[in-house]
Structure formats: C-alpha cells, structure tokens
N, C-alpha and C positions, 0 to 999 in steps of 0.2 A: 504493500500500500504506500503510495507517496506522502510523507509525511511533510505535507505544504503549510502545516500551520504554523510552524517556526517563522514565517515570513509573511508578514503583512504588504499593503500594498506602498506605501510608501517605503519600506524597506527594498520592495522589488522597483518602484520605478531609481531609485537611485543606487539598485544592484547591489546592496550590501545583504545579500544569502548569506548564512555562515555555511562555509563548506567542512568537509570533515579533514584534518592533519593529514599534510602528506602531498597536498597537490601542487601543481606547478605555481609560482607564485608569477615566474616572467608568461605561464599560459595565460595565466589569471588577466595580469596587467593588458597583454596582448586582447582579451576580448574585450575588456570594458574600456579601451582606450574612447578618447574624444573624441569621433568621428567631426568632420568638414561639416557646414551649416548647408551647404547647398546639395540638392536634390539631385541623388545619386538615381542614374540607370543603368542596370541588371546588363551588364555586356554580354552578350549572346555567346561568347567563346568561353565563357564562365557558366554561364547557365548549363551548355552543353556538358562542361567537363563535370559539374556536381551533378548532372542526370545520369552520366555515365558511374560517379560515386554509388547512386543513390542505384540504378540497375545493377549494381554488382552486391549492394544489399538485398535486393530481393532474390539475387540468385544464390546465395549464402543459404546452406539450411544447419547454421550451428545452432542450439538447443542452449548456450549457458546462459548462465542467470550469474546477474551483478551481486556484488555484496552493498550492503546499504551506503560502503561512503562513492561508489562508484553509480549507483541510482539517485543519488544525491547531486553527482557532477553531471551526471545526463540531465536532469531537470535544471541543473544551475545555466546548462550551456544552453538550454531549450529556452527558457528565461532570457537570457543574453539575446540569443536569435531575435525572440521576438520582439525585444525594447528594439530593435538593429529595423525591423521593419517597419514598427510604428513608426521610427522617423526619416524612415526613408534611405538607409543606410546602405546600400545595397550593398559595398563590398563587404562591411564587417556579416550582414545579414549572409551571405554564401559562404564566406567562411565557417562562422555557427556551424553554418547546416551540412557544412560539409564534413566536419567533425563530428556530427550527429549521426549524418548517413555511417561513418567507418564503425561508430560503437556500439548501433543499435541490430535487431535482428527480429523481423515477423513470425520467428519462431523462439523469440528467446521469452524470458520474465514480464512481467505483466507491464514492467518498467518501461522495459526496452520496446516492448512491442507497442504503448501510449506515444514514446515519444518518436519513436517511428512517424506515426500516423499524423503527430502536431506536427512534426517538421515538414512534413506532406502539403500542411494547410498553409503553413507561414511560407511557404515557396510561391504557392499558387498568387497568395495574398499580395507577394513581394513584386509578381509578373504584375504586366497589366493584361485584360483581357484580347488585348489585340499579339501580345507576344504568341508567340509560332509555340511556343510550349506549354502554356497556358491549361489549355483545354487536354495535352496530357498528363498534366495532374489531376484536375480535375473532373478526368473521365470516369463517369459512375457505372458499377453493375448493370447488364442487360439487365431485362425487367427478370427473364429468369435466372439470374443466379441473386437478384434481389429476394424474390419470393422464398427461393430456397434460406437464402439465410436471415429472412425473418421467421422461417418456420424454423429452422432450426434453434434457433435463440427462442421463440416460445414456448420449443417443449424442452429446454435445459433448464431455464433459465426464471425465477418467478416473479420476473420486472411485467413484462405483459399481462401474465394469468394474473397476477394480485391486481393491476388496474380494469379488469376486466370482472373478476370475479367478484371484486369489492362495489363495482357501478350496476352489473345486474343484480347485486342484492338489492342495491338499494330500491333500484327501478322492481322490482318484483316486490318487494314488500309497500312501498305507495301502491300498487296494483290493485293488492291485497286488501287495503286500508278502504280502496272507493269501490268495493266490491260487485267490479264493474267485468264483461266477456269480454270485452275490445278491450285490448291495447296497440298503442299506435309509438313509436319509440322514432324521434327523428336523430338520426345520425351524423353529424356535421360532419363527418371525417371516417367514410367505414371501412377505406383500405382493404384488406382481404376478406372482413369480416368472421373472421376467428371470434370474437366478440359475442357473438351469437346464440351458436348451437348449444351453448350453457343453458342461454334464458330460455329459449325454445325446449328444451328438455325440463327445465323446472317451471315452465307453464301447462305442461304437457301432464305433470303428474295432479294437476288439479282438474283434468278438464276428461272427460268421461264422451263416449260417442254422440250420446243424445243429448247432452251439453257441453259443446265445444266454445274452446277459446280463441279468438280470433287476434290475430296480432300483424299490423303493417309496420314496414320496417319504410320510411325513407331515408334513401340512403346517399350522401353526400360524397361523391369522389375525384378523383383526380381527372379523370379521362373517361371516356364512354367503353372502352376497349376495357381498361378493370373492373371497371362500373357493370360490365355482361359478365365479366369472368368470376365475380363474387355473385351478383344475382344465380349464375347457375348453379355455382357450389352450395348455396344455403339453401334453393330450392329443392335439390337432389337431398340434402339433408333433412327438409321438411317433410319429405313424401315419406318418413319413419314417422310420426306420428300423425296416425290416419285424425286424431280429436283436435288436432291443431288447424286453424285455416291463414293459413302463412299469403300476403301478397308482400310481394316487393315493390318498391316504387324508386329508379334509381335517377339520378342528377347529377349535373357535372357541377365543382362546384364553380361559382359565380358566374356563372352563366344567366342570360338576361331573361331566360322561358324558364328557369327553375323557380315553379313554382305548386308551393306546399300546399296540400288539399288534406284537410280535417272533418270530422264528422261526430255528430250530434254525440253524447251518453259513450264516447271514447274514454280511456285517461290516457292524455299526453306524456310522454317522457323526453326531455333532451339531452342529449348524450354527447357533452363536450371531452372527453377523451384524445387527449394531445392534439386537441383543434386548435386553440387562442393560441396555442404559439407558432401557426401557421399564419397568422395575421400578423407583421411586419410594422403595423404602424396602431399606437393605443387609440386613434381614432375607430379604426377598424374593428379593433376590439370593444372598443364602447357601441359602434353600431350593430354589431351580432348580441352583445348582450339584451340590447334597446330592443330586437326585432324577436328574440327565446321571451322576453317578457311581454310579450303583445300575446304570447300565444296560450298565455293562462298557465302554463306546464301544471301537472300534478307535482312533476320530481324534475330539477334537471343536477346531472352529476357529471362534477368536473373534478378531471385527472388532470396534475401537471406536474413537469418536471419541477423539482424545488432547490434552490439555490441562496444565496446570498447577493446575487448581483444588483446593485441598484442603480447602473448606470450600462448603456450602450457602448460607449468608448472602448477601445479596440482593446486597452491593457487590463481594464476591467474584466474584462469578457474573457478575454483569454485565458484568466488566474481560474474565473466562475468556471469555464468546460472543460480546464485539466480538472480542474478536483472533479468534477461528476463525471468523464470520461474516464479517471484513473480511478474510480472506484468501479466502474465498471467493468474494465478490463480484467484489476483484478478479482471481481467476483466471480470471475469464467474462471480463475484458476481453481472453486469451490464446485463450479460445475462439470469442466469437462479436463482432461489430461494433456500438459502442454502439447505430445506429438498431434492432437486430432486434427483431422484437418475440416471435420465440424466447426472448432474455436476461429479456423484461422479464418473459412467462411464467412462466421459471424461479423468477425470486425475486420475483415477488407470489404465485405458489400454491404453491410449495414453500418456498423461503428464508423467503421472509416468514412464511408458518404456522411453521415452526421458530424462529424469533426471535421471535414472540409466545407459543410456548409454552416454550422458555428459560427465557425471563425471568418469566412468571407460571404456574410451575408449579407452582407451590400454591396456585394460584386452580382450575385445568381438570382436573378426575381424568380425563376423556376422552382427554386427550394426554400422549404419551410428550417425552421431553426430554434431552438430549444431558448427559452429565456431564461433559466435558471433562475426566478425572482423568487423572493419567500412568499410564505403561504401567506402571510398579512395582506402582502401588496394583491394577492388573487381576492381575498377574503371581502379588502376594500372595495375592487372592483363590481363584485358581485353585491354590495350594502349599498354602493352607489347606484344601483341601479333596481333597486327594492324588493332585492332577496333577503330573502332569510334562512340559514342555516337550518338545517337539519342536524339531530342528536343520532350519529351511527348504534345500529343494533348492537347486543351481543351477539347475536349471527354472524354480523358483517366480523366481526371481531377474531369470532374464534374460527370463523373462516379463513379468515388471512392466517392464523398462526399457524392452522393445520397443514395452508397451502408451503408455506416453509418446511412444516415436517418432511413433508413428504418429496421435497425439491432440494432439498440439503443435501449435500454430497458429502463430502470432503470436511466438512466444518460443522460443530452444533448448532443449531439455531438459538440463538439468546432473544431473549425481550428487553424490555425496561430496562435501564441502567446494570447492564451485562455488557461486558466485550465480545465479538463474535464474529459471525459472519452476516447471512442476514437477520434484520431484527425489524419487529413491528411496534409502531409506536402510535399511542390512541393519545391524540392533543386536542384543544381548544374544547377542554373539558365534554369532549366526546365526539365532536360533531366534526374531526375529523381522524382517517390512518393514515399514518404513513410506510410507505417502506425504504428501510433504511438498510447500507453495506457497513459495518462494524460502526461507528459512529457518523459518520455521513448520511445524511435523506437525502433518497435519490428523487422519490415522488411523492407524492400527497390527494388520497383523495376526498371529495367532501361532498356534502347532498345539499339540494334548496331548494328551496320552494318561492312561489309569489307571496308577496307577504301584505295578500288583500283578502 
C-alpha cells in the first residue's frame, strides 16, 4: 500500500517527500533542480526515445517486488514527474519518466504496476493532442477486451457487487414500503447492466404467477450499439422468471429524443450509480439532480467514488487518484495472484483507461472521470436540491459484510476500527456505507428521497 500520508500537499508542491537513507543525494538534486520559466516543448526525438524506454517495459515480464524504501522513491520520482508537467517542464518531465519506465514493471508489486500506469497518464498529459504520439498512449481497450475486464474485476473483486448490491436493496425495500406490482427503476448510466439480475431475482421471489411483478428498467447508455447488447442480455435473463414482466426501455445518453415515459400507481426508483461523475461541469450536475427531482422518485440511490479532493487543479487531483488508484491496485493483490493474467487485464483495460482519463480530463470530452470529492460535498448537493436522506437497513448492512466474506481472498475482512483488507463502514449515523481498502474509502453509498 503507498503510504502517501507522510506528505501533505504543500509539502508535495515544494517537493520536500522524506525519502528513506541511502538514496542519491546528487539524483535527488538532479530532479528537483529549477527548471527555465519558459514553456518547454516535448522534442519528438525524446519523446520517441522514452516510448522506446517505456516499450521495453512492457516487454519485460520480471515479477519482483520493491522493498518499501524503493516504493517510496518510485512514488517520490512519480511526484517529481508530475510537478515537471504541471508547469510545463518538458525536459525534466521525460527525464522522470524515463527513470520511471526503467524501475517499474506491469507485472511486478502493486507499486510498480500504479506507477506504471500514472506515468502512462502524465506522458499523455505532457503531449499535446495534436502530437503524433498522443493518441498512442492514450489508446483504450477495444470494447471487447473492455467488457472482459470489467467482468473480470466484478467477479474478483467486491468494488462493483457492494455498489450494486447495497442500491438494489435499497431500491427493493422502498418497493416494499409502497406496496405497489410496478416498479419502474431509471438508470442514468446502465453500462453492461450486471446491476440487474440481482433485483430481478429478488423481485421475482415475491411475485407468484397469478400475481406478477412488473418492473421497467430505463436504461441510460453510452451508444445505441451497448444500449442493444445489455437490453438482450437482461432480456434472455428475464425469460427465467416466467412471474416477472420485465420491459426495457433503452436511451442514449443526452440525446435530444430521450425521453422518459412514466405511468400512473408505479414506484419510481433512480439509480445514480457512478453517473455524476460522468458530468464534467457542477452545473450539469445540478441540472440532472433538478430534472430526478421533478420526477417524484420513491428512492433515488447514489454511489460515488469518495475522496478528499476539493479542488480540480491538476496537483490536487493527481495526489486524490494515486491514493484511490493505489488502493486499488493493491486490493487485487487480496484478490487474484500476481502471475494472473486476469489482474493484468483488469488494470491495463479498465484501471488503466480510468487513470489516463483522471488525470487528463480536460484533454478527452469522450470520457467520464472519477471526482474523488467527500461524501459531504455529495451529501450537500443532494440537500440543495431537496432530498433527504434515507437511514440504511440492517439488511443493507449485513449484506455488504457478508459480500466481503465471501470475496476475501488472501486477507481477513475487518470492520470498524480494525486494520485489514477490505472493510465496511456505516456513517452519517446510518444513512450511509461505505467501502473501504484497509483505511482508505474507496466508495460511499447513500438513499433519498423527495422531501415533500
């Protein structure tokens, strides 16, 4: 686990890290020297020659793993890099990273494989998008080796299932409460729709042939192309419970004909599940809250990443998605065995696309980006706009620990003020969970309601 909390931000933007005994003092000086006030550009014969570095890391398949004061100087040099890019530094910034490419390895420590993947980002960051190499860093997973490695990461890993698990209880128990046949669940972001077959099977144990439960799903996506490839999968799913009456209704999203059709003696559900942080500007965000509150909802349940970041600025950001990236990475070493080529999957087409669009998300209008803000700052949002909290079940509760049981590899799962691996934490005096990797919240979910 990167242990970044030795270093505040003011400590990092004027590079005073404490590193561990032992390291080069003239390396040291060499990186944080002064660089020139004027606006360095990326010489192309340099560019090439640290791609050529950086292609003989990826063909590297050494396995070792750092000791803490050498995971220590990979994060210190990573640091370095990235102050190098914020201000435009471009030669000390290839330098960094070119020391970076020699140390690190997509097959080594949880370390080395994070800082791999930021120096990936801060290269891209450093190009402009007109550079000729630009877009081969850049280049994301086909859609299939995408899918594959979100499905793989949802069946190791219980970042997904808990945010999943933890929003259909809550959506099934308001169901419950308005003890009503319809349910109608709008989806702002359905993605593959894994989300689903959960609630469909626990609406399905209530509903009997001659009284069937009827549930529409609209469902919000990227493209019309996944928007058919999730409608078929859930439909073929539905045709197992014959008492279920399952329609889909799918939408691209922001599209100027998406538009939402409701119906009498329903209960609405909205399903904000890592949507808002695909919204780029807090206007936007205020407008999708403005437009879930026009609609009466019974329940709407939002899932988000949770961070400390309270500002957009490039050095901010960047401290906020190592720490939630490097816990990430290392919670794979709890799920799967460094050789898999399962893990490597995961975070070259998943992790990695998310830490290349982190960090230059004001380069790619294409991709969405993790805000990392705390749960207050979501909390607020939602008060502003005249929700009100929901108090989580015991259900919801002892469902997440269970989902840990049973997702736990390698490490025990602890709770409440226990070190571990992962842990669940019930805050804001109930009304939300979170989950968390040994001390770190990775996410946070919570329920609301209109509060009319």
């Amino acid at each position: 686990m990167l242990e970044m909390d030795i270093m505040d931000h003011e400590d990092f933007l004027t590079l005073k890290l404490s590193l561990t005994p032992g390291h080069d003092r003239e390396g040291k000086r060499k990186r944080t020297r002064t660089p020139s006030s004027a606006h360095e550009v990326p010489e192309e014969g340099k560019v090439f020659a640290l791609l050529q570095t950086r292609e003989t890391m990826l063909k590297t398949d050494h396995k070792k793993r750092s000791n803490g004061g050498e995971g220590l100087h990979l994060i210190h040099s990573l640091l370095v890099a990235a102050a190098s890019v914020n201000e435009n530094h471009a030669a000390s910034a290839l330098e960094n990273l070119a020391e970076l490419y020699r140390s690190v390895s997509l097959r080594g420590d949880s370390v080395q494989r994070v800082a791999a993947y930021f120096a990936d980002a801060l290269l891209a960051h450093l190009l402009t998008r007109k550079s000729p190499f630009y877009d081969a860093i850049m280049k994301g997973p086909s859609p299939e080796e995408e899918f594959l490695a979100f499905t793989s990461l949802y069946k190791v890993s219980p970042f997904y299932q808990f945010a999943h698990f933890t929003a259909n209880q809550a959506i099934i128990e308001a169901f419950e409460r308005e003890g009503s046949r319809a349910l109608h669940v709008l989806d702002f972001d359905v993605s593959y729709g894994f989300q689903w077959p959960s609630l469909m099977q626990s609406l399905s144990e209530n509903a009997t042939a001659t009284n069937k439960i009827s549930l529409k799903l609209t469902a919000f996506g990227r493209n019309m192309e996944e928007i058919q490839e999730t409608e078929s999968r859930l439909v073929s799913f539905a045709k197992g419970f014959p008492n279920l009456i399952f329609e889909f209704h799918g939408l691209v999203r922001g599209s100027k004909n998406a538009k939402v059709r409701t119906r009498k003696n329903e209960t609405i559900a909205i399903n904000l599940v890592f949507h808002l942080t695909s919204l780029k500007t807090l206007s936007k965000i205020s407008e999708t809250l403005s437009y879930v509150y026009s609609l009466n909802p019974s329940i709407v349940v939002l899932v988000e990443h949770e961070g400390k970041c309270s500002s957009n600025k490039f050095l901010s950001r960047f401290i906020e998605s190592l720490h939630q990236f490097a816990a990430m990475f290392d919670s794979l070493d709890d799920c799967l065995p460094l050789e898999s080529g399962e893990r490597l999957s995961i975070e070259r087409d998943h992790l990695g696309r998310e830490i290349r669009s982190a960090i230059n998300y004001d380069r790619d209008d294409g991709e969405s980006c993790p805000r990392f803000e705390k749960m207050e700052t979501w909390n607020g949002r939602m008060e502003r706009r005249g929700f009100v909290g929901v108090e989580q079940s015991c259900r919801a509760v002892m469902q997440a620990k269970l989902l840990l049981k049973i997702r736990s590899h390698c490490c025990p799962v602890k709770y409440d003020g226990e070190n571990g691996g992962f842990r669940v934490f019930e805050r804001e005096n109930g009304k939300a969970i979170s989950l968390g990797w040994q001390d770190r919240i990775l996410i946070t979910a919570s329920s609301w309601c209109s509060g009319v």
